[in-house]
C-alpha angles and dihedrals in degrees: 000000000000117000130176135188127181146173144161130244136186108259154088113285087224092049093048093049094043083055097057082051106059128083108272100037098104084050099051097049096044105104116241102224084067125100081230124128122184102234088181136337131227124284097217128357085232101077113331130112146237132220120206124180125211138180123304094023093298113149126184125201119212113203125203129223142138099060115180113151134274091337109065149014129155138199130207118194123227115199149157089238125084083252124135125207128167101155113183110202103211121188117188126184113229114175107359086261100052128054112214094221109201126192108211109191130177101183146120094237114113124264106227081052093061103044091065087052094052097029086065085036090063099045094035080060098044097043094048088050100055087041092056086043093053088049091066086070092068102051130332095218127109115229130200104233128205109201124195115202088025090158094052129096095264093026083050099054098034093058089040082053095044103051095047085051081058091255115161092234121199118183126212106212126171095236141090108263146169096181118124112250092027130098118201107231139190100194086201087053118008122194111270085227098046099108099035100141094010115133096178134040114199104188112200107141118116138123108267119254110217107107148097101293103237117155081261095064096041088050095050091047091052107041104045082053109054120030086045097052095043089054091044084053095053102040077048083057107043101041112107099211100025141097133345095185128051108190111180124179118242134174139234085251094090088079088057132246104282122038093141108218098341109133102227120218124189084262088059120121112252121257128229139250134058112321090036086072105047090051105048083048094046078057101044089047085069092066100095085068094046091050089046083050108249121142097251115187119191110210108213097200122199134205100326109218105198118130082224099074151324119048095347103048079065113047088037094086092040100054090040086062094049101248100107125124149144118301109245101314094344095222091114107108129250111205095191139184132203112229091235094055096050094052079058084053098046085040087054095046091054101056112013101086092201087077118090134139130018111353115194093227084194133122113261087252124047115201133223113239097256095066094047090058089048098047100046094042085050092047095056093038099249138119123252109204107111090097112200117242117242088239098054088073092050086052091054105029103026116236096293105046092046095051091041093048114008105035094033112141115197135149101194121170133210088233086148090052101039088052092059088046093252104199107222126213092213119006091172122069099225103054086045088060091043092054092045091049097037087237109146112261118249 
């Protein structure tokens, strides 16, 4: 069966075909509702191949051939399935300013299945193109950039970002390596030598915090945030020929779990509990960059959609079944970020020198919990009528826990972003979900 999909999109047909080769780029364009996961990528599009996992120990392997730039490559799949795959990446000029990308496909695959893949594919493309383009507004160098938490959700989608924006990318793993672009780092006793040549420090490493909250997990989250990042500020600090930037992930949950319909700026008073706490102390343990002088941002993320993990990854198989629903009266505020927004933050952060402090990475408008529901329920076709009680949360998560994650309420605002004119990718909740789910936007 033959299948095609195209679409235009603004930009140089060198500049679109240098982007597919360039490390990142399978990763970029894998949509994140799959039960896919990139083992390796290809060396060179002109012969090199790709190796992709699935569920239950099945690997593909994507071999390249038919490279003409930047005009053409195509990739046919290999694996132990009766599954055919011969994909043909054209790219065609139009008018000397826009590239005509075609997606040429003999397979057996369906086709309904496959217009949700390449209609995120397309956007995916655009939408990182005119992301790297508006970056060269901020600053035209080219920083070499260490990254912490590299294999995570937000870790995975940021280096991906970043190399196929032609960012020198090091990452800073935990264990022993000899591969090039890796570190090896102990985050109780790093190496004095870690960040040598590095310009730009991106801290992400922490223990997740969903969980029941037992003395164990608190612990865990507290302790896999602090003391690491203290002793990353200071070897930032005190490396000759090291960083100039330190920026270090933070959470929303620095304003507290309740503050009812205030809308919450980066000057607002922290808030108490828990989370509050960690969080005033994660940012307090970067100090020891900013005294040394280095420009330190602290990125407050909110709540992360993306099918590939987090909130979502939760609530994507429940509302699919159609069992979703409001938690408790679903007044309490989201104050929400697409994955894809918040890379363009963290890209921001890394090489706009206007940014320093604490940075809202949240959406314009943050939601109540009723029309996320609703939204998210619409978007995948279900109902959303089954509401969840206040008391399920305190069953998973413990009264704490329920009250600090599930329960939050809190109305923040990207007033730092918005001051320096931030461009979003999707202000608006519903067309962010259509895009993450390939669903077409309303």
């Amino acid at each position: 069966m033959f299948q095609r999909f195209s679409s235009v999109v603004h930009h140089h047909i060198d500049d679109v075909f240098h982007w597919h080769e360039r490390p990142g780029a399978v990763v970029r364009l894998t949509p994140p509702w799959l039960p896919i996961r990139v083992v390796s990528e290809a060396r060179s599009l002109r012969d090199g191949v790709a190796v992709m996992a699935l569920p239950g120990g099945i690997t593909w392997h994507a071999r390249h051939s038919g490279y003409d730039p930047p005009h053409r490559f195509v990739d046919t799949l290999r694996a132990p399935l009766p599954l055919r795959w011969r994909h043909s990446h054209e790219f065609a000029d139009v008018d000397g300013r826009s590239t005509r990308i075609t997606d040429n496909l003999t397979t057996n695959v369906p086709g309904f299945l496959l217009s949700r893949m390449f209609r995120y594919r397309h956007r995916q493309l655009a939408a990182d193109l005119n992301a790297i383009e508006r970056a060269a507004d901020w600053s035209d160098s080219a920083p070499t950039v260490a990254v912490t938490g590299s294999s995570g959700m937000i870790g995975t989608a940021l280096t991906a970002f970043l190399t196929t924006a032609g960012v020198d990318v090091v990452r800073l793993v935990r264990h022993p390596t000899d591969d090039a672009g890796y570190r090896h780092w102990n985050p109780d006793n790093p190496d004095a030598g870690l960040l040598n040549g590095i310009d730009v420090v991106v801290h992400l490493a922490g223990a997740p915090i969903a969980g029941r909250f037992t003395p164990a997990h608190k612990r865990a989250i507290r302790d896999s945030r602090i003391d690491p990042t203290r002793r990353l500020a200071r070897l930032a600090a005190a490396t000759p020929n090291g960083p100039n930037t330190f920026v270090c992930a933070s959470a929303i949950g620095y304003y507290g779990p309740d503050r009812g319909d205030t809308e919450l700026t980066e000057d607002s008073a922290p808030g108490s509990g828990f989370l509050a706490e960690v969080v005033a102390d994660w940012e307090a343990a970067t100090r020891p960059a900013s005294d040394a002088g280095l420009r330190v941002v602290n990125v407050r993320t909110g709540l992360v959609q993306s099918p590939a993990g987090g909130m979502l990854r939760l609530l994507h198989p429940v509302f699919s079944a159609g069992l979703g629903g409001r938690i408790g009266d679903g007044r309490q505020w989201m104050s929400w970020i697409d994955i894809d927004d918040l890379t363009d933050i963290y890209h921001r952060a890394i090489v706009d020198d206007r940014l320093s402090g604490p940075i809202n990475a949240v959406a314009p408008e943050a939601v109540r919990n009723t029309e996320y529901t609703m939204t998210l329920a619409d978007t995948l076709h279900r109902p959303a009528v089954i509401p969840v009680p206040s008391p399920a949360p305190r069953v998973l998560l413990g009264s704490e826990g329920a009250a600090e994650v599930a329960a939050a309420n809190q109305r923040v605002l990207p007033t730092a972003l918005q001051q320096h004119s931030h461009t979003y990718r999707f202000e608006t909740l519903q067309p962010s979900l259509a895009h993450l789910f390939g669903r077409p936007e309303r």
